[in-house]
VEXDREN-2710 file (C-alpha; in Angstrom, 1 decimal):
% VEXDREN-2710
k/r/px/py/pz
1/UNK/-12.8/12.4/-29.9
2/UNK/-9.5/11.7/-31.0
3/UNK/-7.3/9.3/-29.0
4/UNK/-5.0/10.9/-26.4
5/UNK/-1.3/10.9/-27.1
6/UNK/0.8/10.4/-23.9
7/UNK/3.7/11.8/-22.6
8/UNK/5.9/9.1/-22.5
9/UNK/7.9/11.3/-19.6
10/UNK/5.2/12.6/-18.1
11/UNK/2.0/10.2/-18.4
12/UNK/3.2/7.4/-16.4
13/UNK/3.4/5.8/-13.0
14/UNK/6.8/5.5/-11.0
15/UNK/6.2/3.9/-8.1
16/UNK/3.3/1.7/-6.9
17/UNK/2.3/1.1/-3.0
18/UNK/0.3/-1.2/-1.3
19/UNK/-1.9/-0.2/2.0
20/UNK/-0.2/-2.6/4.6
21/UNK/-3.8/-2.2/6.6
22/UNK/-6.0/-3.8/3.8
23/UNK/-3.8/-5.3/2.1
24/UNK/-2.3/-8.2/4.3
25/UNK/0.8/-10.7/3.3
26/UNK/0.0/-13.9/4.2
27/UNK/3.4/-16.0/2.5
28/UNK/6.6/-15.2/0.5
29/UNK/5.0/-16.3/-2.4
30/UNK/1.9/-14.2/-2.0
31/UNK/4.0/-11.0/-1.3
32/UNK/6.8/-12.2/-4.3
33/UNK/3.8/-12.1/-6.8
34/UNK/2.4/-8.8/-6.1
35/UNK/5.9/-7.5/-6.3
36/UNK/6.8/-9.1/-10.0
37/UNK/3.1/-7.4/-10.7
38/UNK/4.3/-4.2/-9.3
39/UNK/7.3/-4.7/-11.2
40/UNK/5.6/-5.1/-14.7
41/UNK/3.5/-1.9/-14.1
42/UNK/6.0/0.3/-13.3
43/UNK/8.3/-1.2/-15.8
44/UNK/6.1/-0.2/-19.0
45/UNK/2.9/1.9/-18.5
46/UNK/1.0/5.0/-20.0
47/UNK/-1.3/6.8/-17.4
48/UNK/-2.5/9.8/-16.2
49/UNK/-5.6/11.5/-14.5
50/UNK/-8.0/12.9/-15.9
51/UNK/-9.6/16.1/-15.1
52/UNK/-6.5/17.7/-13.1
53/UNK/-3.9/20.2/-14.3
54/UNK/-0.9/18.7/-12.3
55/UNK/2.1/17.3/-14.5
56/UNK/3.1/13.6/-14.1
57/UNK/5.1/11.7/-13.5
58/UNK/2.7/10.0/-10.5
59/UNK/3.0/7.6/-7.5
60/UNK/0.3/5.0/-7.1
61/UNK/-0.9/4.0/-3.7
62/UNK/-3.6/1.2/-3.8
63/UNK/-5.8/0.3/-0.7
64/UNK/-9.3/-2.0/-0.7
65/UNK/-12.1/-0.8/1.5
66/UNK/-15.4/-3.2/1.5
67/UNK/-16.1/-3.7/-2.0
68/UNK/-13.9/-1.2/-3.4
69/UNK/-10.1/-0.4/-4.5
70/UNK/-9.0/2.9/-3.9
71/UNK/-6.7/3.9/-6.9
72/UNK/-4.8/7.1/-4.6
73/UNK/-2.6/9.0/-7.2
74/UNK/0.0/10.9/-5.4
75/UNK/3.1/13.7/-6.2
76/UNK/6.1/10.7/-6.4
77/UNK/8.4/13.1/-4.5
78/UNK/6.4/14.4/-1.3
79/UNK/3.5/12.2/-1.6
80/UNK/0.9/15.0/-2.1
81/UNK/-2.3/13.5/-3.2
82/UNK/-3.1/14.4/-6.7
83/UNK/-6.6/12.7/-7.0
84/UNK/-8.1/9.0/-5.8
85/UNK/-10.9/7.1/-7.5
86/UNK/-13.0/3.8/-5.7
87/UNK/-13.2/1.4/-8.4
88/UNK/-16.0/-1.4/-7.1
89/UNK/-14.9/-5.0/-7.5
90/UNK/-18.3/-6.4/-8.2
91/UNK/-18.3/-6.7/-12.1
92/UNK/-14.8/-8.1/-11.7
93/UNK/-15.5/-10.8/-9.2
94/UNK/-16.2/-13.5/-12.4
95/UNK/-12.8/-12.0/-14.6
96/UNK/-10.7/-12.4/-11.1
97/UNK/-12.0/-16.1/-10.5
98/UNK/-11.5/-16.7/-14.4
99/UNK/-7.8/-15.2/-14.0
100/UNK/-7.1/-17.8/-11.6
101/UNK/-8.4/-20.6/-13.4
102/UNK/-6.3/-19.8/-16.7
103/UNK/-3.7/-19.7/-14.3
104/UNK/-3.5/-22.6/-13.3
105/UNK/-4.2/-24.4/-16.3
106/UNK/-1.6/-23.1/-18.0
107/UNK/0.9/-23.9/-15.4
108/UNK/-0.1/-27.0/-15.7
109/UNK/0.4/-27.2/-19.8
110/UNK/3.5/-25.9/-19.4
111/UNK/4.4/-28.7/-17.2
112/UNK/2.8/-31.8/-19.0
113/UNK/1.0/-30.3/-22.2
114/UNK/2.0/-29.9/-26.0
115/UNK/2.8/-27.1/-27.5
116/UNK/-0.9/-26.8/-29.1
117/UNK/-2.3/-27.4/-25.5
118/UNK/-0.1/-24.8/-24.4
119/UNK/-0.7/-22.2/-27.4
120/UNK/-4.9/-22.8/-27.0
121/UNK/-4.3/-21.6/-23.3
122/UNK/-2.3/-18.8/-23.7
123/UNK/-5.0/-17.5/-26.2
124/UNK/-7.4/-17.5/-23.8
125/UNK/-4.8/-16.4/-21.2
126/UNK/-4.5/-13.1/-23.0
127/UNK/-8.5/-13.5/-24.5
128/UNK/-9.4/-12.3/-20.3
129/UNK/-6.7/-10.2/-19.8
130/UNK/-8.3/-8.2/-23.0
131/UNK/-11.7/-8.4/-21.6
132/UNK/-10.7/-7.5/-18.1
133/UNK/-8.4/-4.1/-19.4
134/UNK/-11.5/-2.7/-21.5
135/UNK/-13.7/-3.3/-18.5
136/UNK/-10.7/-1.3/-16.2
137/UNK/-10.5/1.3/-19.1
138/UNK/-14.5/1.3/-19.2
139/UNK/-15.1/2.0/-15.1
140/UNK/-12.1/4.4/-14.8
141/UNK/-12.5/6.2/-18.2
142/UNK/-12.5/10.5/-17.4
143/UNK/-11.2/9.7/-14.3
144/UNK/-7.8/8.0/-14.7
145/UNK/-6.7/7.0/-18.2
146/UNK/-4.4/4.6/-19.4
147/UNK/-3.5/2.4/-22.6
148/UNK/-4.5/-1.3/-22.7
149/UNK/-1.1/-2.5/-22.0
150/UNK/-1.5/-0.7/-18.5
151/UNK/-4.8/-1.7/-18.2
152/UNK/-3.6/-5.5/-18.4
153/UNK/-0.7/-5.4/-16.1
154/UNK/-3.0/-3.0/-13.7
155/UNK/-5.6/-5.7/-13.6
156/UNK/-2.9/-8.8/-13.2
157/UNK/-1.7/-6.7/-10.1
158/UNK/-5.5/-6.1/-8.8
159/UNK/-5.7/-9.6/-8.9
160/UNK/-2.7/-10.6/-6.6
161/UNK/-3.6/-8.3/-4.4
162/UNK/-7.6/-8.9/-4.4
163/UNK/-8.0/-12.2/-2.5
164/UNK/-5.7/-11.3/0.1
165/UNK/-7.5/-8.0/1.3
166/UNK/-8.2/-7.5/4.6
167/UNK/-11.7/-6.9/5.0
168/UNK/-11.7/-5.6/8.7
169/UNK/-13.5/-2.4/8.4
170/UNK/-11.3/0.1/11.5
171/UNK/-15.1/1.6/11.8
172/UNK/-17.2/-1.4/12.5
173/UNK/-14.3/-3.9/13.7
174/UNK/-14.3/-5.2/17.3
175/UNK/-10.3/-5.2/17.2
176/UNK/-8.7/-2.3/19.2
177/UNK/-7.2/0.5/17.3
178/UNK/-4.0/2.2/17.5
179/UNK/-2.7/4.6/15.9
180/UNK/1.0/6.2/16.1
181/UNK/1.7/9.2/15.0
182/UNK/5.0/11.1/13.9
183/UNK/6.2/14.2/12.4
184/UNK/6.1/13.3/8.7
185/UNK/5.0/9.5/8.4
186/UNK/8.0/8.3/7.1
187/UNK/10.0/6.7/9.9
188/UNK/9.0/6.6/13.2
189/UNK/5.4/5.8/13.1
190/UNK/5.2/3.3/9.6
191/UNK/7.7/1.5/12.0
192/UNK/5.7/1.3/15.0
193/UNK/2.5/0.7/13.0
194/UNK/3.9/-2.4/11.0
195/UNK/5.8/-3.8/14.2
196/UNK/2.6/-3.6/16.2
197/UNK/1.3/-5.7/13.1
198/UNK/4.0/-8.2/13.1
199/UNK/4.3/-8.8/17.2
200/UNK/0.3/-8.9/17.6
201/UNK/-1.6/-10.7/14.7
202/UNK/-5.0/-10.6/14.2
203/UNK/-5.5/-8.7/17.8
204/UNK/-5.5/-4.9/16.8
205/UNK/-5.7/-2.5/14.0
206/UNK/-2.5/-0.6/13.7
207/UNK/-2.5/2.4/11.5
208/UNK/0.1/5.2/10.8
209/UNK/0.3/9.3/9.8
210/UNK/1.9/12.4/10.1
211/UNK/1.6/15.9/11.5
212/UNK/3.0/16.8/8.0
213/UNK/3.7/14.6/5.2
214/UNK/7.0/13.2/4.0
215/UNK/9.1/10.9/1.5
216/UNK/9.7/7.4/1.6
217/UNK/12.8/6.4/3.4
218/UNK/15.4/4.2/2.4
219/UNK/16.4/2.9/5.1
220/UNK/13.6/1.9/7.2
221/UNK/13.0/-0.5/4.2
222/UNK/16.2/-2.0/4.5
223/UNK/15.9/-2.1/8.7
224/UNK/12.9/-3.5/8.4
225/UNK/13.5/-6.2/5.4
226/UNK/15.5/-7.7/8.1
227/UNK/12.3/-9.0/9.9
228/UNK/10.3/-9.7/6.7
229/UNK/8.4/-6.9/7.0
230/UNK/8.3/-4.9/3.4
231/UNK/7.9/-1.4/3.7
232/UNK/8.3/-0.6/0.3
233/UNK/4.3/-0.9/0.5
234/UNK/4.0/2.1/2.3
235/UNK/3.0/5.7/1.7
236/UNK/3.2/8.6/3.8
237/UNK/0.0/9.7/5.1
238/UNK/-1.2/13.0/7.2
239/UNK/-3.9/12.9/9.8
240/UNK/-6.2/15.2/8.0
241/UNK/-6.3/11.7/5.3
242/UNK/-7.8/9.2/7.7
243/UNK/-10.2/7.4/7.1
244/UNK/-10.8/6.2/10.5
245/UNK/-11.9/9.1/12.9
246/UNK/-11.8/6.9/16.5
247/UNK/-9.1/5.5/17.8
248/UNK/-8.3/3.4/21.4
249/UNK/-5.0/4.5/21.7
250/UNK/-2.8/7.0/19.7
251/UNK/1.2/6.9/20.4
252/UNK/2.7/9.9/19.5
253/UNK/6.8/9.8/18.5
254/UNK/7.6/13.1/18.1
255/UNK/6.8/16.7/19.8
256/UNK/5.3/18.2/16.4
257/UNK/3.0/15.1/16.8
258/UNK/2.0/15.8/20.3
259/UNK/0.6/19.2/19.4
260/UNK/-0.5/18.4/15.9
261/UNK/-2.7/15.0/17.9
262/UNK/-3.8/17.9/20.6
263/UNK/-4.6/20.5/18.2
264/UNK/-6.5/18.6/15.9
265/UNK/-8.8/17.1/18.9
266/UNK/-8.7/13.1/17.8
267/UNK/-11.3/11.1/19.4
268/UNK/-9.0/8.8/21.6
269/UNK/-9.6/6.6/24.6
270/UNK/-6.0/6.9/25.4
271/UNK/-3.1/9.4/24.3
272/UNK/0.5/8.3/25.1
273/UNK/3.5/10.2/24.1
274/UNK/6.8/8.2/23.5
275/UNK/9.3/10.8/22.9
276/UNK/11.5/9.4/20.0
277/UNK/15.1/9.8/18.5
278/UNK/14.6/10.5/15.0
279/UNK/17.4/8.5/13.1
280/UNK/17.4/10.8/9.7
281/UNK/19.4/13.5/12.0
282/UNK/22.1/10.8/11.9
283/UNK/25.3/11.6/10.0
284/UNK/28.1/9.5/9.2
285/UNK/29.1/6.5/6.8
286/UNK/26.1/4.6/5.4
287/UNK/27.0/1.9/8.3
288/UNK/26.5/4.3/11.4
289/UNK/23.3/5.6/9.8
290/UNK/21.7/2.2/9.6
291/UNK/22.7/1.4/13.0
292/UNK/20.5/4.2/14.4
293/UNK/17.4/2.9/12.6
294/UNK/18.2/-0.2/14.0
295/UNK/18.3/1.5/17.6
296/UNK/14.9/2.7/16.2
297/UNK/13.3/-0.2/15.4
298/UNK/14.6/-2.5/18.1
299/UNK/13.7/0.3/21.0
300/UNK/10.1/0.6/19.5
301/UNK/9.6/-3.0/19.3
302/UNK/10.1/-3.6/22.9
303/UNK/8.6/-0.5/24.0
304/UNK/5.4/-2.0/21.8
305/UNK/5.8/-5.7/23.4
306/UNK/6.2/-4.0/26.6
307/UNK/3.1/-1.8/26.8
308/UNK/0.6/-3.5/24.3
309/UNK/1.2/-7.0/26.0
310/UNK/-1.5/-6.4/29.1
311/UNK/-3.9/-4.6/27.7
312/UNK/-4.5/-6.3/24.0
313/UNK/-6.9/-9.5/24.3
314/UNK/-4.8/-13.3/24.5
END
């Protein structure tokens, strides 16, 4: 079969997202890596997916569940999912541990080494990064395709985002889980969901979707950058994509979520609606715009402080 040529306009990924449920920031560091991976990847790639008749070019969205990463390829502009593949970490477990190892070593010849010492590990730098992309090309080939280059720099990210998975299954978990809903995903309820993750640690599982789905918003990435909290990770999400089918609480922002939460019949302990301004019907200089997402974020985070407080284990 003769190799495929690609598109260099079409076959190729323009954003990347991380799950902010499974896949967790623990430093600056931690989060500054996977973004200089993200960086790389969308900088230079070729890659497409197989077996589907929809025209790049395509958002990624990457989430780990038990064992597996779950490649989600999605429309770039609305977010529509395109198709999503579960990739099983097992016969990368010794290439990861290896990729850590070179690591190190050659920071450490670049510190104190020669130039030989240096050149020998570099070799084998780039010796497992070879092996690792044909394995990547080997368990994804007919399903999504990409060049070796992409292969490498998809495996570099897959390893900083790998060891920092969270591997709380929302199924099993003993944790109590909440999830807000709003009219499109792309406010309201990320908001909520990652402030919920920021105020309460380790004591519930805070998820996030839409009645409908929507586009990534500028400005609740630069609200939120304010508290550290990176929302360039996230991807709008319906209901009808959950994985999770239970829930202890669900918080609805918006009307259309009210209905859509009632219509579709989610299995909820508790139902709460928290009728919500939404700030994108704010017009004005880019100034009075950011203030309302402020208003936003500041009224949700006490309104979450407020009401999760006494019932969420100390």
């Amino acid at each position: 079969m003769a190799e495929h040529i690609f598109d260099k306009t079409g076959d190729k990924i323009v954003s990347v997202t991380l799950d902010p449920g499974t896949i967790i920031s623990l430093s600056q560091d931690e989060a500054h890596e996977r973004k200089v991976a993200i960086y790389d990847l969308v900088e230079e790639n070729a890659f497409y997916p197989a077996r589907v008749k929809v025209k790049g070019p395509f958002a990624l969205h990457m989430s780990i569940i038990d064992n597996y990463v779950v490649f989600d390829v999605r429309n770039p502009k609305n977010f529509e999912p395109i198709a999503a593949h579960y990739l099983s970490l097992t016969p990368f477990r010794g290439l990861i541990r290896d990729y850590f190892r070179v690591r190190e070593s050659y920071y450490e010849a670049i510190k104190s080494g020669s130039p030989h010492q240096i050149e020998a590990v570099d070799m084998g730098r780039r010796g497992l990064h070879n092996d690792a992309a044909e394995l990547l090309r080997s368990r994804l080939n007919n399903k999504l395709e990409m060049d070796m280059g992409t292969a490498r720099r998809l495996f570099t990210l897959l390893c900083a985002v790998q060891p920092y998975a969270n591997r709380i299954d929302s199924r099993d978990g003993k944790l109590p889980t909440i999830l807000f809903v709003c009219s499109m995903n792309s406010v309201r309820s990320p908001m909520a969901a990652a402030l919920a993750r920021l105020l309460f640690p380790g004591k519930l599982i805070s998820r996030s979707a839409g009645a409908r789905s929507g586009q990534a918003d500028g400005f609740v990435h630069a609200a939120m950058e304010e508290l550290g909290i990176d929302m360039s990770v996230h991807t709008p999400h319906t209901m009808d994509e959950l994985v999770a089918t239970r829930f202890d609480m669900v918080i609805t922002l918006s009307n259309e979520a009210s209905e859509a939460v009632a219509f579709r019949k989610i299995d909820a302990k508790m139902v709460e609606h928290w009728p919500t301004e939404d700030p994108t019907l704010i017009e004005g200089s880019r100034e009075i715009r950011l203030a309302a997402y402020h208003q936003l974020r500041d009224g949700l985070k006490k309104q979450i402080i407020d009401r999760l407080t006494p019932i969420l284990p100390d």
